[in-house]
C-alpha positions, 0 to 999 in steps of 0.5 A: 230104283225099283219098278221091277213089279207094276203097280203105283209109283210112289209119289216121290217118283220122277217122270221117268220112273212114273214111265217105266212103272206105266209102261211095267202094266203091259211087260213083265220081265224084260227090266233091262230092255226097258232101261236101256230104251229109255238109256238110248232116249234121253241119251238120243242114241239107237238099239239093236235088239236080239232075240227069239220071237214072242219076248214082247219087243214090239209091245215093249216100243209100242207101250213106251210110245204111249207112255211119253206121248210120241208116235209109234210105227212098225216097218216089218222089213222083208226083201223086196223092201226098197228105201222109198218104203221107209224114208217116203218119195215123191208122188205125181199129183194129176189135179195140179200137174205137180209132184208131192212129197210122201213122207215115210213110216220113219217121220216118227218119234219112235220107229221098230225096224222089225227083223232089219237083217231080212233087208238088203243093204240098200234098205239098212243103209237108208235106215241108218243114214236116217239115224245118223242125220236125223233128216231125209232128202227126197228129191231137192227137200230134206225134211227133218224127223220129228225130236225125239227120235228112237230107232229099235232094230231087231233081228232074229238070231235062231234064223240065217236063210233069206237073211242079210247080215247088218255090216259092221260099219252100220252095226257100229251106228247103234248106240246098244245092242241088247240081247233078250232072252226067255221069262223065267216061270213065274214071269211068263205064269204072269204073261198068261194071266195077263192074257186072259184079262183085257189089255191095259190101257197106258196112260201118257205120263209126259209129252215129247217136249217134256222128254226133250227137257229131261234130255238136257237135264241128262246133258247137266249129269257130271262125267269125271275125266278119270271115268272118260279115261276109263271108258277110252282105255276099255275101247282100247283094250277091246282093240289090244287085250294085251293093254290089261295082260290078255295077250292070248286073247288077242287072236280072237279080236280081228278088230276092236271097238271104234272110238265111237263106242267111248263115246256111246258108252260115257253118253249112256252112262250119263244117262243112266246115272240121271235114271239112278236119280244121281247128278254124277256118272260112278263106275258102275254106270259103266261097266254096266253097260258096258257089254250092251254098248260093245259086244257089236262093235268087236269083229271077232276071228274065225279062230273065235268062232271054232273055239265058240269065244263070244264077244261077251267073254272077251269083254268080260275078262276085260272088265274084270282085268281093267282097274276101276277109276275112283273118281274125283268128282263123285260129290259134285 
């Protein structure tokens, strides 16, 4: 489908592709960031966002909140954060002599976690157990998060002082991490235009209930055995290039995807493939997303980073090696 471009969607268009055009009224550019936050919505996984400052991340959660509905907030994360200012705690009421519940900024249906690396590991981890559990226990009540629920991290990669670097076993919680970079001309001449008019205002295309639907409906889109095959043996191969006959790439890899990535990566297929207006996942479901659902899964050697070999390239050349299923089940 094309929503490149705002404007009206056509009126054979489904309700998510009336979302992405609402949402197209306030972001220019960014076509990948905006189809993989719906890929991780009705897939019920979380992003991890990498780039400069200025390239309308916010704006994008912010405009994508609205366009289905749901609630919206931003938590800036910075050092001195604690895990009560995210998850809320406990608060003594003199009235009644009682201790009430104060329900966090992550009671929400989609949350930014901005710049999540300026926290301690204190603070990441409480955000990712949230993420995992979908729940919050303070004292002796756990409270569920409202559903749907997306967590969109973002992290500053042109800064390293005061930072805290996400460990790997918590960077293994996002479903993707996507990796944004600077407008081309044309679009940013458009980002100024933009500017100089009054905001657009977002209309509600659906509600969160509606979107808990198209999540089932997700769930009902056919993944064909050979293409689970296909997603474990690229897991695989990331852990053992030699599996596709890349054995000089093996000293670049300390470690490879864990299985949860197989798992993020047929889930996200699944989705988008529903995105794509199609009742069945084909190859390229996956192989393009494939980069954004593992290139923060591999924990590269040091030989890799004097050799300046990215987690990028190695997945590439994986893909390119690895032969492609034709699945059975495409006409199902």
């Amino acid at each position: 489908m094309n929503w490149s471009e705002a404007g009206s969607p056509p009126a054979s268009a489904g309700p998510v592709e009336k979302v992405l055009y609402e949402v197209k009224k306030t972001i220019v550019g960014q076509d990948p960031l905006l189809e993989r936050l719906i890929v991780a919505l009705l897939a019920r996984g979380h992003i991890l966002v990498e780039g400069v400052p200025g390239l309308a991340k916010t704006l994008a959660v912010k405009s994508l909140a609205e366009a289905i509905g749901g609630d919206f907030h931003r938590v800036q994360f910075t050092p001195d954060l604690v895990p009560a200012d995210i998850l809320g705690t406990r608060v003594y009421h003199q009235p009644t002599g009682e201790f009430q519940v104060s329900l966090g900024p992550v009671f929400t249906n989609l949350l930014l976690a901005d710049e999540i690396n300026r926290a301690p590991a204190k603070v990441q981890s409480a955000l990712l157990e949230v993420m995992q559990e979908r729940q919050v226990t303070i004292g002796r009540e756990t409270h569920k998060v409202p559903n749907p629920f997306l967590v969109m991290a973002t992290q500053n990669p042109i800064e390293s002082e005061g930072t805290y670097p996400l460990p790997e076993a918590q960077v293994d919680r996002f479903m993707m991490k996507v990796v944004i970079g600077y407008p081309s001309a044309t679009e940013e001449f458009v980002v100024v235009e933009r500017a100089l008019a009054p905001a657009a205002v977002i209309q509600r295309i659906i509600d969160p209930e509606t979107l808990v639907a198209l999540q089932q409906e997700a769930d009902r889109v056919y993944v064909d055995p050979s293409l689970i095959e296909y997603a474990v043996q690229l897991a695989h191969a990331s852990r053992e290039p030699g599996r596709v006959g890349l054995t000089d790439l093996a000293r670049y890899v300390t470690f490879g995807a864990s299985p949860r990535s197989s798992i993020s990566l047929v889930l996200a297929g699944r989705a988008l493939a529903y995105i794509r207006g199609r009742e069945y996942v084909v190859p390229e479901d996956l192989s393009d997303l494939a980069l954004d659902v593992l290139r923060h899964r591999l924990v590269l050697s040091y030989e890799a980073l004097s050799d300046e070999v990215t987690a990028d390239m190695i997945l590439s050349k994986i893909l390119a090696n690895l032969s492609v299923p034709e699945p059975a089940g495409r006409g199902r």
